[in-house]
C-alpha positions as CSV (number, residue, x, y, z in Angstrom):
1,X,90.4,168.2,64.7
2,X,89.2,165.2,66.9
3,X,91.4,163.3,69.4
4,X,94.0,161.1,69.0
5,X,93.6,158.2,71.7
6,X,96.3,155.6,73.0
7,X,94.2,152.7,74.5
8,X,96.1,149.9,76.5
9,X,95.3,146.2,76.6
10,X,93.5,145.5,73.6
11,X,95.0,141.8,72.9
12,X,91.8,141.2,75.5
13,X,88.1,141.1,74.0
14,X,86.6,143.9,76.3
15,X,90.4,146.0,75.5
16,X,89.8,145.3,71.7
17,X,85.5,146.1,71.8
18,X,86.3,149.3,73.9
19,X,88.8,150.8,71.4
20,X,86.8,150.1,68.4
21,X,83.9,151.9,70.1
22,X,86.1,154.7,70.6
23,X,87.2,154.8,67.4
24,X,83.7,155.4,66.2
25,X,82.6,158.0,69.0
26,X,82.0,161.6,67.9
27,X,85.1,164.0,68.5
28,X,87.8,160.9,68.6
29,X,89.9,161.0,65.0
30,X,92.4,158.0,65.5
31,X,92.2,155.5,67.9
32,X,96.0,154.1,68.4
33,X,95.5,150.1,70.5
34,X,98.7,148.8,71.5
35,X,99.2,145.8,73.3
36,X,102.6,142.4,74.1
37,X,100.2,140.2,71.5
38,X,97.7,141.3,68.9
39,X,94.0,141.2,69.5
40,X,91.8,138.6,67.9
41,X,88.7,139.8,65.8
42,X,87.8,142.8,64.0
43,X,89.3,146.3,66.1
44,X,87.0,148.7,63.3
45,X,89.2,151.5,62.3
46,X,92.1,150.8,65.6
47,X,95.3,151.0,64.5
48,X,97.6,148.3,66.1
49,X,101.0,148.9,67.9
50,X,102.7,145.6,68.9
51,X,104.3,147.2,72.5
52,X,104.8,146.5,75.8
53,X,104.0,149.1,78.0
54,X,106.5,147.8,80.6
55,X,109.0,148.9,78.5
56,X,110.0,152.9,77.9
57,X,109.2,152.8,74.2
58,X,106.0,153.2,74.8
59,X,106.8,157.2,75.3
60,X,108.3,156.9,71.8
61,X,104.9,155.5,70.6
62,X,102.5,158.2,72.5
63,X,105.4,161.0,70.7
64,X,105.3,159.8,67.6
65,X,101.4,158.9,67.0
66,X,100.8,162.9,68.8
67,X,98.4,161.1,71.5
68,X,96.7,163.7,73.4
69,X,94.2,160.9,75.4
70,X,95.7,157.9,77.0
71,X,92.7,155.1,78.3
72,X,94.5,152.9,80.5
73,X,92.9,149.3,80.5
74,X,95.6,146.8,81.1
75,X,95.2,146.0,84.8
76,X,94.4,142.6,84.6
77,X,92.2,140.5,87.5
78,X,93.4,137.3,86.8
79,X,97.3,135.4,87.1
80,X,95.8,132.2,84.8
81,X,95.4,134.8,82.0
82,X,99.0,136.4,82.7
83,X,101.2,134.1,83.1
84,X,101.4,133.6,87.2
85,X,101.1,136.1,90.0
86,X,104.3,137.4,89.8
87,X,103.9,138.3,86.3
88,X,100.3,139.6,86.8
89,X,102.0,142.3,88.9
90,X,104.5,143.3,86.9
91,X,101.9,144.0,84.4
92,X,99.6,145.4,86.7
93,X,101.7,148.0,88.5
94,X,105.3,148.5,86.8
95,X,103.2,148.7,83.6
96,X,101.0,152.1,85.2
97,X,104.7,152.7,86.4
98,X,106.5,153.0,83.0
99,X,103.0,154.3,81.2
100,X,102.7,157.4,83.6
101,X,106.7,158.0,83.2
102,X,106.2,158.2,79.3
103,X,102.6,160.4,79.8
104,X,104.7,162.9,81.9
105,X,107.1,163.4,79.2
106,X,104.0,163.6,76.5
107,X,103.6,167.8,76.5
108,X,100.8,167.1,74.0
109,X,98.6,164.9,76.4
110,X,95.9,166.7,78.6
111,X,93.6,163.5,79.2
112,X,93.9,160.5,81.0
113,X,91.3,157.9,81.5
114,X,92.3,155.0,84.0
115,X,89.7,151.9,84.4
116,X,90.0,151.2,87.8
117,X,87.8,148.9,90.1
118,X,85.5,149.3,93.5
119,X,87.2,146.2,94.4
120,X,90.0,148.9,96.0
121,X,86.9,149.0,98.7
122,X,87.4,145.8,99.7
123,X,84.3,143.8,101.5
124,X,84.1,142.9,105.4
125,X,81.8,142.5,107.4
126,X,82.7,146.6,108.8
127,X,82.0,148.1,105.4
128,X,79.3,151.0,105.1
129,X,76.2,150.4,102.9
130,X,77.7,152.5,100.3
131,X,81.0,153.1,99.7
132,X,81.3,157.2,98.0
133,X,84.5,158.3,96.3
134,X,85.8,159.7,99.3
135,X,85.3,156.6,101.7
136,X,88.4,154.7,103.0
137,X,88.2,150.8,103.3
138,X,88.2,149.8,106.6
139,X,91.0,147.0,105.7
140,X,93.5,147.8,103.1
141,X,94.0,145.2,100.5
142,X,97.4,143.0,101.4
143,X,97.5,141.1,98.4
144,X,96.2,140.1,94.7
145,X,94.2,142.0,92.3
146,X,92.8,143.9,95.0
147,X,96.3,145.5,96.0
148,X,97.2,146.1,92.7
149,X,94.3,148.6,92.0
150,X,95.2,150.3,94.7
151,X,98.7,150.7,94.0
152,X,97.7,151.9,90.3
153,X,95.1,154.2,91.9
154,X,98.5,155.6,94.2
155,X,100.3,156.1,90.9
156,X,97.6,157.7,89.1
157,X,97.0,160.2,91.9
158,X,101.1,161.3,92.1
159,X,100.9,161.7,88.7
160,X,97.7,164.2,88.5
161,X,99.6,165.9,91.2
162,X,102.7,166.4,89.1
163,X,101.0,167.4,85.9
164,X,98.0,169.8,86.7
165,X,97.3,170.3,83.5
166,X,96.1,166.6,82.3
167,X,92.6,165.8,83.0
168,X,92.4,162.5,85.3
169,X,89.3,160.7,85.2
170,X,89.6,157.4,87.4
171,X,86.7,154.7,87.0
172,X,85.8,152.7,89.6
173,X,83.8,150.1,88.1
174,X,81.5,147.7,89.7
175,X,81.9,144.1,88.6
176,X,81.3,144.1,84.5
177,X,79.4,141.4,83.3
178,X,77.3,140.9,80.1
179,X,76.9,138.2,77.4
180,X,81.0,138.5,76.0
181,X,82.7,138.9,79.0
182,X,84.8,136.5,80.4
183,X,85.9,136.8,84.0
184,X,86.4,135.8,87.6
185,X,82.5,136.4,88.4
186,X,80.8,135.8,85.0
187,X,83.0,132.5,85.1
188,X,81.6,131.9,88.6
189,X,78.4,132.1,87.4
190,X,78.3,129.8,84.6
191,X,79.6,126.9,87.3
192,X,77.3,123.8,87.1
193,X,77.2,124.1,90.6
194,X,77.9,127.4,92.4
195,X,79.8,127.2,95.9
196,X,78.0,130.2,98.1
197,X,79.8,130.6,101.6
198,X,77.8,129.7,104.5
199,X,75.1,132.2,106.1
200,X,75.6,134.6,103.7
201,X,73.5,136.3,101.5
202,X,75.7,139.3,99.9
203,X,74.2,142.4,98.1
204,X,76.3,142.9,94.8
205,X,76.5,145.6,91.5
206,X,77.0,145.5,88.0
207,X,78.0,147.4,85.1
208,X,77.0,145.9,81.9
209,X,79.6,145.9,79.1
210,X,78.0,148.2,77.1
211,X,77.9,150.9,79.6
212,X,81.7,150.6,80.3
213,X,82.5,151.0,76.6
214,X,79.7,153.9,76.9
215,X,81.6,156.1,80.3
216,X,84.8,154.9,78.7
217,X,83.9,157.2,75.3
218,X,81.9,160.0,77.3
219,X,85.2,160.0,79.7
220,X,87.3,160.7,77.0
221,X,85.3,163.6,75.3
222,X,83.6,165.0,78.3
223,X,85.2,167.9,80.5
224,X,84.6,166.2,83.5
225,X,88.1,164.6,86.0
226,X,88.2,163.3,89.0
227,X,87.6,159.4,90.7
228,X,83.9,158.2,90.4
229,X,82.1,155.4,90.9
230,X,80.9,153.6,88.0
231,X,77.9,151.0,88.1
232,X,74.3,150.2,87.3
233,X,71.8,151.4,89.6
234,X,70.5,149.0,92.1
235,X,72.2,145.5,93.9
236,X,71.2,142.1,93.9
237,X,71.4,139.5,96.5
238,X,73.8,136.6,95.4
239,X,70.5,134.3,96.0
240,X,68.9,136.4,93.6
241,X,70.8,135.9,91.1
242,X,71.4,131.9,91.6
243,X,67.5,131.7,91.2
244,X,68.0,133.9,88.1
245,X,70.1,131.6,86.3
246,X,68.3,128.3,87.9
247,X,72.1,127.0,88.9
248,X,71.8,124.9,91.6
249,X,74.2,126.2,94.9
250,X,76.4,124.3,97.5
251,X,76.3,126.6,100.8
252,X,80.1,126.1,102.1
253,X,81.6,126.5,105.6
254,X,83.9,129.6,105.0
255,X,86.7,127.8,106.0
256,X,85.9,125.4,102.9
257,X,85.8,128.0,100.4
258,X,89.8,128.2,99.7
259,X,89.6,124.5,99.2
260,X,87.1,124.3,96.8
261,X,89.2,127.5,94.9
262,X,92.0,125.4,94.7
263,X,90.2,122.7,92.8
264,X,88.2,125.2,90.6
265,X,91.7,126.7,89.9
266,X,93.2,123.0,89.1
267,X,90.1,122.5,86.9
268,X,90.6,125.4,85.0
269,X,87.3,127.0,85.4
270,X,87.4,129.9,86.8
271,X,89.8,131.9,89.6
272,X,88.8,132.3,93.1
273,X,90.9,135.3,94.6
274,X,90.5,135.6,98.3
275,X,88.9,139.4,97.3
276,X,86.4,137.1,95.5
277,X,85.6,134.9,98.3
278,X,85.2,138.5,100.4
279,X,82.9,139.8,98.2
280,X,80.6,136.7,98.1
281,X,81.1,136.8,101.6
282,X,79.7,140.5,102.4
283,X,79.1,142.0,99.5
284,X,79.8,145.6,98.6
285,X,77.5,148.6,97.6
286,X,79.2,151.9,96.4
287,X,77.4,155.1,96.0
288,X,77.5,156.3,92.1
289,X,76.0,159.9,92.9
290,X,78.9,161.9,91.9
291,X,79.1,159.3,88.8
292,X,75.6,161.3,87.6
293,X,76.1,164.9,88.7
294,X,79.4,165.3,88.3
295,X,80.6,163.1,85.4
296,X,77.0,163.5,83.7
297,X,76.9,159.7,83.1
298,X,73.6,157.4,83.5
299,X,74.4,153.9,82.6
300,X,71.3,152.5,80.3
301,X,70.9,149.1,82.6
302,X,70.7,148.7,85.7
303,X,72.1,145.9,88.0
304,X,69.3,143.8,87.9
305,X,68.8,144.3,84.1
306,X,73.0,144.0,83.1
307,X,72.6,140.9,85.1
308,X,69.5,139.9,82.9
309,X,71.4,140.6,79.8
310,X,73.9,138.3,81.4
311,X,71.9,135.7,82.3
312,X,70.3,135.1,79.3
313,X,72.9,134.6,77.4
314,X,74.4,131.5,79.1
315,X,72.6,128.2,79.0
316,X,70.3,127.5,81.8
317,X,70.6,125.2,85.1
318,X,73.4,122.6,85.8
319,X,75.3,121.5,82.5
320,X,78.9,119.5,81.9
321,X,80.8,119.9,84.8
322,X,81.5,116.9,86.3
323,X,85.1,117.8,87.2
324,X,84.1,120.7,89.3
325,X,81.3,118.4,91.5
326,X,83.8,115.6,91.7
327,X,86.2,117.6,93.1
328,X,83.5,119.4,95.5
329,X,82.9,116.0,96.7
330,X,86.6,115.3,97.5
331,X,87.0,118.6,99.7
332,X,83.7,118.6,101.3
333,X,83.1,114.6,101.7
334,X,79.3,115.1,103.1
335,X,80.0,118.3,105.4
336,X,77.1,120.7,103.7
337,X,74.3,120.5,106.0
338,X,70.5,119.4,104.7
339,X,67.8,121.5,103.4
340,X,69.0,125.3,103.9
341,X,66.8,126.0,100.5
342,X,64.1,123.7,101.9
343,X,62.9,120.3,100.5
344,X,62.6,121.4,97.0
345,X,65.6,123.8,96.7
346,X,65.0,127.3,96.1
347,X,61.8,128.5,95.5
348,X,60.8,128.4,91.7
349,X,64.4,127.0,90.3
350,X,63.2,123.5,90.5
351,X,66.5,122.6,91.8
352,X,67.2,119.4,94.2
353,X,67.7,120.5,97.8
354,X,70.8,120.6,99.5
355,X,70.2,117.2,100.7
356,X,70.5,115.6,97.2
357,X,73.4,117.9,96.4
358,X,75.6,116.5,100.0
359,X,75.2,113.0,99.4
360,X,76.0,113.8,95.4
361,X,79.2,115.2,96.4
362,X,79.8,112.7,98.6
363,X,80.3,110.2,96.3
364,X,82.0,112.1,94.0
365,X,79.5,113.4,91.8
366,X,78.7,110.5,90.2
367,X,74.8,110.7,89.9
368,X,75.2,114.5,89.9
């Protein structure tokens, strides 16, 4: 008889995609998705469970249903999508809380797959060149999504300790990106104009969607547990990738960056977390050996060809967005200084040069 798998946060798309795949891997019999608000589109043969795993009757769910795998996908990245910080959280991290309580009183369960993130590494300018499993960040995270992760990750770990017997395999996954996802970075990509912070170039990974819906089912039936780094192989510079999608970028005095976050916030177009502005700041690079010779996984793209997928999927150079450079133009006035990308932009994109884009945004985006 296959396995009976509890998966968490499906009202989201990549929740909802996920457990339909499991539902059709080999070895997996019923895939149970529960979730505070249904999922929209088609789950495949998922069978929905309107609950809130904040609340202990989701250990009445996982004993009646006779779950035996829990996949754990409901720490969220983003307040907008949650309902404010403070409720983001609660979610986050009395959610793991209240799920673990009701998976140590599950005698049936042995395995327990948690999506976790590599933004627990955090980025600074101290960082290694690769980050393994066993690598502490040199700053621990002191607020947001970042400190979250962590805290689940704490949880997760006290609760492998206390029952032995249940397989724990924690993912840390690099950023996930690919034509259906919809997040902070994939969002601060498709800006018309992407803020970059000053004098910095970072190196950055991906995991394409596919791949996480891929470890996500081998996790589940495969013997191996323990924490492992999840991405494509490879990085790409952040100028890289701008040339990649021809968008046009603003290089930004660091201290300018929050600013401009506030005003994509207030437009509604994507979230810019201070770990965001870290990452784009330094960059981060993890080490996914122990992701192939331990968990026996080899994603099927590879940074640069999951951010390929990505990138051509989305409509090419600047588009609508007059909001976002009217209100660049409002924080910067004409602070961005002239030609860093040279007199016609970067090479190949056939994008104006910063010059254009300063006095653009100095009057407000008007002729942008």
């Amino acid at each position: 008889m296959g396995r009976v798998v509890l998966v968490t946060g499906v009202s989201r798309d990549l929740g909802r995609r996920s457990a339909a795949a499991l539902a059709a891997a080999p070895g997996v019999d019923r895939v149970i998705g529960v979730d505070v608000s249904p999922p929209r589109g088609d789950m495949g043969g998922v069978a929905f469970v309107r609950a809130d795993i904040r609340n202990p009757v989701i250990a009445k769910v996982i004993a009646k249903e006779d779950v035996d795998t829990v996949v754990h996908l409901s720490v969220i990245a983003t307040p907008g999508t949650s309902g404010g910080r403070s409720t983001m959280k609660e979610l986050n991290v009395i959610g793991t809380m209240q799920l673990l309580a009701a998976c140590q009183r599950a005698p049936r369960l042995d395995r327990l797959v948690v999506k976790s993130t590599t933004t627990v590494y955090g980025a600074s300018s101290r960082d290694p060149a690769m980050f393994t499993e066993d690598t502490e960040p040199r700053r621990l995270p002191r607020s947001g999504y970042a400190k979250d992760a962590s805290e689940v990750e704490a949880y997760v770990r006290g609760f492998a300790r206390r029952r032995p017997d249940v397989r724990v395999t924690m993912l840390r996954c690099a950023n996930v990106v690919g034509p259906h996802v919809v997040s902070p970075i994939t969002s601060y990509f498709r800006l018309p104009v992407v803020p970059t912070v000053l004098g910095f170039d970072p190196r950055l990974q991906f995991l394409h969607e596919r791949d996480l819906m891929a470890v996500l089912g081998h996790s589940v039936t495969d013997g191996a547990h323990g924490t492992f780094n999840v991405a494509g192989a490879g990085v790409v510079s952040l100028s890289q990738a701008l040339r990649r999608l021809g968008r046009p970028s603003v290089p930004l005095p660091a201290a300018a960056v929050g600013g401009v976050g506030s005003v994509l916030r207030s437009a509604r177009l994507t979230e810019f977390s201070p770990e965001q502005v870290s990452l784009l700041t330094f960059g981060r690079g993890v080490d996914t050996t122990r992701m192939r010779d331990v968990l026996g996984f080899e994603p099927r793209y590879t940074t640069a060809s999951a951010f390929a997928d990505f990138a051509a999927h989305i409509a090419p150079g600047p588009g609508p967005g007059e909001r976002v450079v009217a209100g660049l133009g409002r924080v910067l006035g004409a602070g961005v200084p002239d030609d860093l990308d040279g007199p016609d932009g970067p090479r190949g994109s056939g994008v104006p040069s910063n010059a254009g884009a300063t006095r653009a945004l100095g009057r407000g985006g008007r002729d942008a």
